[in-house]
C-alpha positions as CSV (number, residue, x, y, z in Angstrom):
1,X,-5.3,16.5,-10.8
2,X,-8.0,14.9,-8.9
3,X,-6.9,11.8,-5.8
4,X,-8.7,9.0,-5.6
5,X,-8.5,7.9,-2.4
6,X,-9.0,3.7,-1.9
7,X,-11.0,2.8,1.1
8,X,-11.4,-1.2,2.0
9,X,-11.2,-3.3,4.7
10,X,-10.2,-6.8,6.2
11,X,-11.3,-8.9,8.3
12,X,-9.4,-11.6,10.9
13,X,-11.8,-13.1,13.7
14,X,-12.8,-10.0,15.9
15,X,-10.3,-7.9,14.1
16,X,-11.4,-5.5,11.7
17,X,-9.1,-2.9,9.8
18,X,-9.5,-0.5,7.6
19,X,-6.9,1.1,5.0
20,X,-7.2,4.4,3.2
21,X,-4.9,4.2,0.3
22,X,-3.6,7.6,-1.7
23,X,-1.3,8.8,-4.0
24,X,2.0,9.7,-1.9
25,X,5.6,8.5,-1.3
26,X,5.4,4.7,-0.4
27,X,4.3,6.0,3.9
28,X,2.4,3.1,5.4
29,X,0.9,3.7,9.2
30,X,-1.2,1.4,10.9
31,X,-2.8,3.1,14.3
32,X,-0.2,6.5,13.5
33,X,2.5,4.1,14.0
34,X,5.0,3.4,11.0
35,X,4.9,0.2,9.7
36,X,9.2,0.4,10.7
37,X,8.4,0.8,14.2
38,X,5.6,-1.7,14.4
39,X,5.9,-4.4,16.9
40,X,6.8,-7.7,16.8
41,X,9.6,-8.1,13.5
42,X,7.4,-11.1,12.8
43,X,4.2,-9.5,12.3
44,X,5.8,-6.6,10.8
45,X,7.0,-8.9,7.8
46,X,3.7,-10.5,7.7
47,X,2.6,-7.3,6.7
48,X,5.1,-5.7,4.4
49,X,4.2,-9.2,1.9
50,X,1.6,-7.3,-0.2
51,X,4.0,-4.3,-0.1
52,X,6.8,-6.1,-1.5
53,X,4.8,-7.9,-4.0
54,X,3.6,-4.9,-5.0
55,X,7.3,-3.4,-5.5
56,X,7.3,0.0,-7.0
57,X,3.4,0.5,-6.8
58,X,3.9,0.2,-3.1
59,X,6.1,3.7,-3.3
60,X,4.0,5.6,-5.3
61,X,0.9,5.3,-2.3
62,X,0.7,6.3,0.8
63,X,-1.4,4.1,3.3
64,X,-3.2,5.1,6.6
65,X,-5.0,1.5,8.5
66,X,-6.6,2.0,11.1
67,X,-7.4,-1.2,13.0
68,X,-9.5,-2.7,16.2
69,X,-10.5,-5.9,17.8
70,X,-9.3,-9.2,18.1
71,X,-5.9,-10.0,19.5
72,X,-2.4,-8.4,18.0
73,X,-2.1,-11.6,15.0
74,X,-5.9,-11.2,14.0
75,X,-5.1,-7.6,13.7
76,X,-1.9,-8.1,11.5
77,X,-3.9,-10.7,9.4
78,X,-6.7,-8.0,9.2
79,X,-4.2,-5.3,8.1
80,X,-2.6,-7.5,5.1
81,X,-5.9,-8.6,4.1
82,X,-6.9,-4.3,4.2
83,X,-4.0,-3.7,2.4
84,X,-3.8,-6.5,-0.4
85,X,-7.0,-5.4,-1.4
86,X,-6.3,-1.5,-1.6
87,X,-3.4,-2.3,-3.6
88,X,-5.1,-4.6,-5.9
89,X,-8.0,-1.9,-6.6
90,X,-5.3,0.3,-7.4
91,X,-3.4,-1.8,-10.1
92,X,-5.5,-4.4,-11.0
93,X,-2.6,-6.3,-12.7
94,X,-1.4,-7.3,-8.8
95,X,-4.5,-9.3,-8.1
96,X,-3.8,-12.4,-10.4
97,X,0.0,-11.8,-8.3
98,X,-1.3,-12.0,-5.1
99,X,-4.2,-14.7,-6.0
100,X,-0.8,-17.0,-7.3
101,X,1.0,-16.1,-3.8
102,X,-1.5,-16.3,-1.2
103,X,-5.2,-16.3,-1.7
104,X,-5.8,-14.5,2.0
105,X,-4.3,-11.2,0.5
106,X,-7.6,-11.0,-1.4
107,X,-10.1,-13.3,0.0
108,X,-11.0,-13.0,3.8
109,X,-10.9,-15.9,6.0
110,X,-14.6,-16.4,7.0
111,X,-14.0,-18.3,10.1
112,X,-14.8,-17.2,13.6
113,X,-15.3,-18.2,16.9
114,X,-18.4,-20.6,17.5
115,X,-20.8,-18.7,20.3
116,X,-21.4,-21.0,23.9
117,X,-24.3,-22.7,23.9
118,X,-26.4,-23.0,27.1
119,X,-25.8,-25.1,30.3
120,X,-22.5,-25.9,28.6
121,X,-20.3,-23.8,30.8
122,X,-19.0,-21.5,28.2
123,X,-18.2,-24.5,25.9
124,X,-19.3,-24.6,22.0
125,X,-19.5,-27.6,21.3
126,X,-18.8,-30.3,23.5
127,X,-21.2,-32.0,25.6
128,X,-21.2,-34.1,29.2
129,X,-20.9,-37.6,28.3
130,X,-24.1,-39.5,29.3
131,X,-23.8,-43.5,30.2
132,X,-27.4,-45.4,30.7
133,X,-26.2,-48.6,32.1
């Protein structure tokens, strides 16, 4: 029996992770951590939403993320985004579920930081007020 292995990414900010999704017993690491021991409970939960949505799909796969960048919620972002997609390549029936939950599970979130602009002092956008009279 051939594995297919599912390989996608997301993308938070600076935060970019990447998830390798394969036929297994429901084991999900992020950095060879288990998702059980990952840090903050918050974050952790923030992740395990596809997982649950996904219910028994989620424990017949195993995932591997491996992710870098950004600060520690642009990476958890990152890592649901990585994983929502996996999981909706593998059974395509859970995309129209996680479209109805939360479109970020499948869609990235295109924003980023605006770059400094010259003699601005590191600012993007705002300028030194000016007064003529």
């Amino acid at each position: 029996m051939e594995q297919r292995i599912i390989f996608k990414h997301g993308k938070r900010k600076r935060a970019v992770a990447r998830a390798a999704l394969k036929p297994g017993k429901g084991i999900v690491t992020i950095n060879n951590v288990e998702l059980d021991s990952y840090e903050p409970k918050i974050l952790q939960l923030k992740i395990k939403e596809p997982l649950i949505l996904a219910g028994d799909i989620a424990n017949q796969v195993d995932i591997q993320v491996n992710v870098y960048g950004g600060g520690i919620t642009s990476q958890t972002v990152a890592v649901r985004l990585a994983i929502g997609k996996a999981l909706a390549e593998y059974s395509p029936r859970l995309k129209k579920i996680f479209l109805d939950y939360d479109r970020q599970l499948i869609v990235a979130d295109v924003r980023r930081k605006e770059s400094a602009k010259p003699n601005r002092h590191g600012q993007a956008r705002s300028k030194r007020q000016k007064s003529y009279r």
